[in-house]
N, C-alpha and C positions, 0 to 999 in steps of 0.2 A: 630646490629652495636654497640659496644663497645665505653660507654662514661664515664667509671669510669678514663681514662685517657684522657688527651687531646692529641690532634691531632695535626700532625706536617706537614701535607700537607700544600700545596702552595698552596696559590691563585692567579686563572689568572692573576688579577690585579696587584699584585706583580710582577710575570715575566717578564714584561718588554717586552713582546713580541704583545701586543695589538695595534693596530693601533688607530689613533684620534680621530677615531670616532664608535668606542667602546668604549673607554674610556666614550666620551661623554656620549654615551646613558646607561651606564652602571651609573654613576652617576646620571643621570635623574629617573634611579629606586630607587637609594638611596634615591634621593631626596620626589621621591614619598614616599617609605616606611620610611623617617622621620617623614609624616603627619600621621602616626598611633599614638598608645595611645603608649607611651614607650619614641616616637620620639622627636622632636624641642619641645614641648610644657613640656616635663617634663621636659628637660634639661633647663628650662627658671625657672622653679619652683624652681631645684635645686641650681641655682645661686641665685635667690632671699634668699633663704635661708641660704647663708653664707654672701648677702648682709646685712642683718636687715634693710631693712626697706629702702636704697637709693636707690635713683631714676636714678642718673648719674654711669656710671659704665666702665671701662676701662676693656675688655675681650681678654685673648688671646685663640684661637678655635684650639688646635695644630690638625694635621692630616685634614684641612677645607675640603674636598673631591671638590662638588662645590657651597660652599661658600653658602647652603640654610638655615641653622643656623644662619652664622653672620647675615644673611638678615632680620631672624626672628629677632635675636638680635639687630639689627639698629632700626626697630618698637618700639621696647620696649624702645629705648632710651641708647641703650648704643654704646658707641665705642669699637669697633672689630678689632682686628689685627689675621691674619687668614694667615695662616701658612702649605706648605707641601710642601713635595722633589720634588713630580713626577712633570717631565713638563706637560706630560699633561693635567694634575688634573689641574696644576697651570693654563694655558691655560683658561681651561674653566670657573677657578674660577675666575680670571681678567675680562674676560667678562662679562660672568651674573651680576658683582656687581661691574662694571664699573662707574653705576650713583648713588654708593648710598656712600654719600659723607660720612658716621661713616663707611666705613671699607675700610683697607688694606691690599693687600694682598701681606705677603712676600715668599720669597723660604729658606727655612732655615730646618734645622733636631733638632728634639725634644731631641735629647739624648744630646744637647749640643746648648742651649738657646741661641742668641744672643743678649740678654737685662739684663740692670743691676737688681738686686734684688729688690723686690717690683715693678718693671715695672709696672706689670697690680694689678687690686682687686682681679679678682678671673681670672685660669685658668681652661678651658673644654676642653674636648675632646670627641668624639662620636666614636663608632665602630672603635678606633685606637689600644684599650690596648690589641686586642685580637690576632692583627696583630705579636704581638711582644713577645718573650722568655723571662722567668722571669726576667732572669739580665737585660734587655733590658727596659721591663715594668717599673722595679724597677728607672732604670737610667730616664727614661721620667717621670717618676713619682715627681722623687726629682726635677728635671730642672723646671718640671711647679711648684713646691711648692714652691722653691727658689723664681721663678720671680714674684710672687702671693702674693698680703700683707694679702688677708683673706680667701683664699684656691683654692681648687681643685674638678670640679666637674667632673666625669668619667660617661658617657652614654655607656653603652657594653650588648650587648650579657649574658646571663650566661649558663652556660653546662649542660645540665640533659635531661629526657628523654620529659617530656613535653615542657623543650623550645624547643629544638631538633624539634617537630613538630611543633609546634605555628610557628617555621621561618620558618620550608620547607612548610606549608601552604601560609604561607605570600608571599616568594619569587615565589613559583609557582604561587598563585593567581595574585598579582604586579610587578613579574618582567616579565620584554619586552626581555631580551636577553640570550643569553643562557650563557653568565659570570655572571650576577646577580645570574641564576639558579646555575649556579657552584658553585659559591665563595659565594651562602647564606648555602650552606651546609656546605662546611668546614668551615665557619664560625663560624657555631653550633658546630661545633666538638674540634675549636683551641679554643673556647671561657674557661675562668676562671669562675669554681664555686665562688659563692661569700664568702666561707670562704676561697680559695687561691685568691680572690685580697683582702680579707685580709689581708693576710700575705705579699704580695704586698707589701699593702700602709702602714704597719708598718714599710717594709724595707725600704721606703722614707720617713719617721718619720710623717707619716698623720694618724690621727685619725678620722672614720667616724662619722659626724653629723648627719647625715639625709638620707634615702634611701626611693626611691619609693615602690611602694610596691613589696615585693620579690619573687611572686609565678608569676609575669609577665615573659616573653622569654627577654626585657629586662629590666635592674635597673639602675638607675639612683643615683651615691653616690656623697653626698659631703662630703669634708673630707677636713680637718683644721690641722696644723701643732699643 
């Protein structure tokens, strides 16, 4: 299977054609496969790391699938505004984090922020940048940097032949349905080498501060205007 290019396949989830409760439990594997080593816990790492050292922290989570980030992120003390198009994703994220009074969740599209500049400290995103075509990535990229007083931390996927397998292990070991199974594959395949979100985040004027470690299936970047 050919990954020196990325892939332009769809995923289920995207279609538009899943019912509620797909959706549901399709995110329930997300949510599972965020508790590996890559998931919620390093993307906690990399916000620390463009915080210095504060304890209060105002976050926006663009793409929140449902809402098991912000949740991890309310623990930690910070307040979440948590953010995506699909109703049903919105659905399910409303619910689950119904009682946890640091996050809200709105309906709104990343390529065109509806918060003044400086809004949040820092802005995240997990398994969203890989969903999107360069001009696309680039445009969400600069929106969270805009609203973000001290950057941008991107959780994704990267493309090569060992993530490649590291996911289809994971997804077939953890995931319950058969769109996780689907959509964790092409997922490996639309995902960005880490020297093109390079050139990404140069084209929304971010420069990387810190990355998890990079021979992982996924990395975790923060990255600073």
């Amino acid at each position: 299977m050919p990954l020196a290019l990325r892939a332009d396949a769809a995923e289920l989830l995207d279609g538009g054609r899943l019912s509620q409760a797909e959706v549901a439990r399709n995110l329930a594997d997300l949510a599972r496969l965020n508790r590996l080593p890559g998931g919620t816990g390093t993307s906690v790492d990399g916000i620390r790391r463009l915080l210095d050292g504060r304890r209060t922290a105002t976050i926006l989570d663009a793409g929140t699938g449902c809402g098991d980030m912000p949740i991890a992120f309310a623990r930690v003390g910070w307040d979440t505004t948590a953010l995506d198009t699909h109703p049903d994703v919105l659905l399910v994220a409303r619910r689950l984090t119904a009682d946890v009074a640091r996050i809200r969740v709105v309906e709104a599209d990343a390529r065109n922020l509806p918060f003044e500049d400086g809004a949040f400290d820092v802005s995240h995103c997990s398994l969203l940048v890989h969903h999107l075509d360069p001009g696309e990535a680039v445009a969400v990229l600069r929106e969270m940097r805009r609203v973000s007083r001290h950057g941008v931390v991107i959780n994704d996927l990267r493309r090569g032949i060992l993530p490649f397998v590291a996911t289809a292990v994971s997804v077939m070991a953890f995931g319950r349905t058969r769109v996780t199974r689907n959509d964790g594959l092409i997922s490996a395949r639309r995902a960005y080498t880490l020297g093109e979100l390079k050139r990404l985040l140069d084209g929304a004027g971010l420069a990387v501060r810190w990355q998890s470690p990079r021979w992982m299936p996924r990395v975790v970047t923060a990255a600073a205007p």
